[in-house]
N, C-alpha and C positions, 0 to 999 in steps of 0.2 A: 575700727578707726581710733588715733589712739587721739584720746583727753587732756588737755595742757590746760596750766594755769600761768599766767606771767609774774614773774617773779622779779625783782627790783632790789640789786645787789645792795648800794647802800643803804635799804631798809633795813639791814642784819647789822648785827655786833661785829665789828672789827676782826674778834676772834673766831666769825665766822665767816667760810666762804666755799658757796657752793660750787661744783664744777659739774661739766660735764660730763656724761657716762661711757660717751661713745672717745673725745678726744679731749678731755680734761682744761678746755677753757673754762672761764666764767661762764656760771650758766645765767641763763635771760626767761627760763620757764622751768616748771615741773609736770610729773605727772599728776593729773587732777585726780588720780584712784587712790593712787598710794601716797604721795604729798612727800615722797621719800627720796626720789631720783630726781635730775634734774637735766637741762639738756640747755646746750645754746643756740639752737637752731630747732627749725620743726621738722626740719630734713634729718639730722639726728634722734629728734624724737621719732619720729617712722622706722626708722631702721633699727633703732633696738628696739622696738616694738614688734617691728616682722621678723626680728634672729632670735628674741628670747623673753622681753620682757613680760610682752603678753599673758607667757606661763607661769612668771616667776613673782608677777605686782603684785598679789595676796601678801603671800610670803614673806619679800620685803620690806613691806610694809610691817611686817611684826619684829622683825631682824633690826629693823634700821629706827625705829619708833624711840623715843629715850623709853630706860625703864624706869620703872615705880620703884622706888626705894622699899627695902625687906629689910625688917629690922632682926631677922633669925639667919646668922651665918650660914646654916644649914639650907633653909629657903636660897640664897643667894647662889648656893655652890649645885642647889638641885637646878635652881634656872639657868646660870653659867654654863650646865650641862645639855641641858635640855637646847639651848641656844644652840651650843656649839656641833649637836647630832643634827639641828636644821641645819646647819652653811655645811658640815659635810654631807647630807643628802644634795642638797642643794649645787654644792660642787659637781656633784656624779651626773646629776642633770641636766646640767647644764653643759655639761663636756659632749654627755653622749649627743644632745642636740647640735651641739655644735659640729660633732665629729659626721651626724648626719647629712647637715646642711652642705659639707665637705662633699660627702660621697654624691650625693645629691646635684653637685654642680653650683649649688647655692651660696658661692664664698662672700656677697656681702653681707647673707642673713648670719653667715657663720660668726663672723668679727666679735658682733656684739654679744652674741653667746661665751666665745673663747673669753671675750675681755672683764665679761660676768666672774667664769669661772676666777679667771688669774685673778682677780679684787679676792674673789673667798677666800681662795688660797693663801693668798698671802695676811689676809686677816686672819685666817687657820694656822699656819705652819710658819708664818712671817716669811721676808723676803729672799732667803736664799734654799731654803729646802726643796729638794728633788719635785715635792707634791707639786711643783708650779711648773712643772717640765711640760706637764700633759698641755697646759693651756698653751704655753708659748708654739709647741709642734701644732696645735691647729690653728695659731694665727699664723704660722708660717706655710701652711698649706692652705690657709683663703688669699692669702698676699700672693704666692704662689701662683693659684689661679686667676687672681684679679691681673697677674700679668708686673705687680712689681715686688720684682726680685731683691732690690736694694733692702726692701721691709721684708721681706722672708728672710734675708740672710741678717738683719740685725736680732729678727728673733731666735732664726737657728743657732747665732751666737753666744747670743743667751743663754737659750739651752745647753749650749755646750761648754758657758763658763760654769752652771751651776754642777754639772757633771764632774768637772775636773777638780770645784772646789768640795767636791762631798762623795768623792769615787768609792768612796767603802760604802755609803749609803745607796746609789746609783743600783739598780741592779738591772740584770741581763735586758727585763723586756722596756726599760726605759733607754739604754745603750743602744737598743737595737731600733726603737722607733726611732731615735735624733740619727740616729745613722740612715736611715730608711729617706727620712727627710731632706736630707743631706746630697742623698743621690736623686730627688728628685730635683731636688736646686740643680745640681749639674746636666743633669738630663733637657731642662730650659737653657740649661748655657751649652749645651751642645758637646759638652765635656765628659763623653761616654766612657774613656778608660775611666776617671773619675769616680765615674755613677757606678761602674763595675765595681770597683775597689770598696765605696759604700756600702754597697747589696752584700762585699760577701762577707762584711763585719754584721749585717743586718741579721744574714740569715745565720750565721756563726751562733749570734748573742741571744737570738729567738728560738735556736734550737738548742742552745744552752737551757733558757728557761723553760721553755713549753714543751719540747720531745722534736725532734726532728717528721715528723708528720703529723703534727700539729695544726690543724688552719690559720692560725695566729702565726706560722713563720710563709704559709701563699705568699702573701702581700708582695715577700721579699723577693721569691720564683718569679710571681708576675712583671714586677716590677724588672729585673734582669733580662726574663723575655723579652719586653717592651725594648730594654739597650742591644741586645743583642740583633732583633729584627729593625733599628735603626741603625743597624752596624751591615747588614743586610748578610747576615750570619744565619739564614732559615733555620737549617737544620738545627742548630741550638735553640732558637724561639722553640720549635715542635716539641722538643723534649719537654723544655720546663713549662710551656701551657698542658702541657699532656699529665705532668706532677703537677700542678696548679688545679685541676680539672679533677685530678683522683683524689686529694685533701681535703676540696671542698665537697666532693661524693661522698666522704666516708664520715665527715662531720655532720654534715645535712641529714645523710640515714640515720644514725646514732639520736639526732632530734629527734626524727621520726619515732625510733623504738622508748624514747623515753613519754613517760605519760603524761608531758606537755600537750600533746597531739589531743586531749581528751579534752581540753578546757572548753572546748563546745558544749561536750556532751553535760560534764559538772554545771555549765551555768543553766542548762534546760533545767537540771534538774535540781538547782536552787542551792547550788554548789557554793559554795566562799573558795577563794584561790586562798585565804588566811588562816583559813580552819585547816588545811591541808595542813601536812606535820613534810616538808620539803628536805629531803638528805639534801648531802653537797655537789652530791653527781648530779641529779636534779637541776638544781641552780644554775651551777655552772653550764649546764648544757644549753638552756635556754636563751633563746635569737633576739637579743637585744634592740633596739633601733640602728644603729650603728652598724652592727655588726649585721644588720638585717639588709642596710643601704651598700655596705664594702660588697657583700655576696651579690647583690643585682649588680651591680657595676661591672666587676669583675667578670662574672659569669657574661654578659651583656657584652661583654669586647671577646673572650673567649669563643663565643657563637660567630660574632661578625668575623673571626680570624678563620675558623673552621670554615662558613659557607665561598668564603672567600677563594679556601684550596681544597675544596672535596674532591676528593679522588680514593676510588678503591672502598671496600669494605671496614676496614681498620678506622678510616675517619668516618665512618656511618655509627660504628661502636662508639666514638668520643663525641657524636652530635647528640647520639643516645645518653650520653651519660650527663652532659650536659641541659640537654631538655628535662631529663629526670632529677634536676639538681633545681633547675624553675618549679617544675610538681610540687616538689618538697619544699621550696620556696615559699611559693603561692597560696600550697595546704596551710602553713605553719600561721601564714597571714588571714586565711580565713576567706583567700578571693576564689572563689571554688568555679568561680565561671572561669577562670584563668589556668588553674587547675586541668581543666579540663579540655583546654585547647591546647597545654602542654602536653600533655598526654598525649594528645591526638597527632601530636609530631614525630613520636616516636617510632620508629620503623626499620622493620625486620629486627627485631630484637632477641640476641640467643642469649642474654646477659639476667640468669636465672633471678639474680638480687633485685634487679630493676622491675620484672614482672613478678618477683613475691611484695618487694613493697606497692606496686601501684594494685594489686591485690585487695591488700590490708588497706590502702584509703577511700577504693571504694567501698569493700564492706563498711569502713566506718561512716561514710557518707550515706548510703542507703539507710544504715538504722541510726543515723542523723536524721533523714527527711522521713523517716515510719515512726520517729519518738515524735517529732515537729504536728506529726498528722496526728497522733492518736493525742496531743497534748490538747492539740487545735479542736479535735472531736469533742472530747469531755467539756473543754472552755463553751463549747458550743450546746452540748446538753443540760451545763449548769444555766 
């Protein structure tokens, strides 16, 4: 529940004036934690409190605080630093949350997250640099979903004036999200050549970036499906769900084989994930929130398109591959009850990769629950 204090405009100096966080009126309250935000309504204060503040009032509460005067240039330019590595963490979190809240279905919690981020950034990079792209594409995908399209297209405008003004700085996978975005606006306006023409700058400028079977250029496949089975073009949908399906199979295993999958076993055994010495393949591999929410979705309409037109052995193989893409899902998350009734959907399987990994996760589960018991034992004999 969130905390408010009422606040009383003309009690401040002239030269100051608070606003609000969510829609930048005069504010009438703050928050009682942090004493740092402010809101004109309590109906605004709830809502960026359920999209992001919640996680974020420590934080800015140290961000937003005035600072203590340093009389050593050096002190000044180590805390200058030190500041400005929080609002970039703090950017990345608040994005991903927000990009969550997106996949999620959740676009009014998204708002106040996106409108988080866009403040940082623009305190970070000021107001015309590309870094503020990311926020404007996900307030234009919760307006999107919230159903007005007039506020997604003034943000996708945006996005696309800051592109045009900084086109050498712009690169592929930021071209390709405003594009991506673009076709989904027309997709609501019904304006499928449009959305086509969108998707193939999407997947053009993501497969520039990322490699062309990359999971990071799906989105774009998916998304074209989706115009093409509104164009009532089947056999085009089948193919690109069939590429959408194989992307996210071969990303998903690849988690699997990296030694993320262990982070169970490391914390039994009094692991630190920070002691770990992490390459970049590592890193990069691992299932972010975001990118944890795009794959259930995704995969989540894939299935319902599959049971929908099963027929024949071949879509048994792609129900397969997709059930096995939940497993690996589920594993990565930790819901191992879930886990396990994917698994149990899979059938008639001649697809050698899918029975060596569900393999390898049981074995890792059983001497998960033989380390759990023999920990449980000893804790019991001490």
């Amino acid at each position: 529940m969130a905390t408010a204090e009422l606040v009383y405009p003309l009690a401040f100096p002239k030269s100051i004036a608070h606003k609000c966080e969510i829609c930048g009126k005069t504010a009438s309250r703050m928050c009682a934690k942090c004493r740092v935000t402010f809101y004109c309504s309590e109906e605004h204060q709830i809502a960026d409190n359920v999209g992001i503040h919640d996680k974020i009032c420590p934080t800015l509460a140290t961000l937003r605080s005035k600072q203590p005067f340093l009389p050593s240039e050096e002190e000044r330019r180590d805390r200058d630093h030190e500041i400005r590595e929080k609002k970039l963490h703090l950017i990345e979190v608040t994005r991903m949350i927000g990009e969550r809240h997106v996949f999620q279905n959740r676009y009014d919690a998204a708002i106040p997250a996106a409108l988080a981020s866009l403040k940082l950034a623009m305190d970070v990079y000021g107001p015309r640099s590309v870094e503020l792209i990311p926020s404007y594409l996900i307030l234009s995908e919760a307006s999107l979903g919230l159903k007005q399209l007039n506020q997604c297209w003034e943000y996708l405008s945006q996005a696309q004036y800051t592109v045009l003004q900084q086109q050498n700085q712009a690169p592929p996978a930021i071209t390709s999200q405003v594009a991506r975005n673009m076709a989904q606006l027309s997709i609501a306006r019904k304006d499928y050549d449009e959305a086509a023409r969108h998707l193939a700058n999407d997947i053009y400028d993501a497969s520039l970036y990322y490699g062309t079977e990359h999971y990071k250029v799906a989105g774009g496949y998916f998304l074209l499906g989706k115009v093409f089975k509104l164009m009532n073009r089947l056999e085009v949908t089948e193919s690109l769900y069939t590429q959408v399906t194989q992307m996210w199979y071969y990303h998903l295993r690849r988690l699997l084989q990296s030694r993320v999958v262990f982070s169970d076993m490391d914390a039994i055994l009094g692991k630190n994930d920070d002691e770990d010495e992490e390459d970049e393949t590592t890193k990069s591999s691992k299932l972010d929130l975001a990118t944890e929410a795009e794959a259930h979705n995704t995969l989540q309409t894939l299935l319902a398109y599959r049971l929908e037109n099963h027929h024949g052995n071949p879509m048994i193989q792609e129900l397969n591959k997709i059930y096995h893409c939940f497993t690996i899902l589920y594993f990565l998350a930790r819901d191992y009850i879930q886990v396990h009734d994917s698994m149990n959907k899979i059938k008639d399987c001649n697809v050698k990769e899918i029975d060596d990994d569900q393999q390898r996760i049981l074995k890792f589960l059983d001497q998960l629950n033989r380390m759990k018991s023999l920990m449980k034992r000893q804790q019991q004999e001490n």
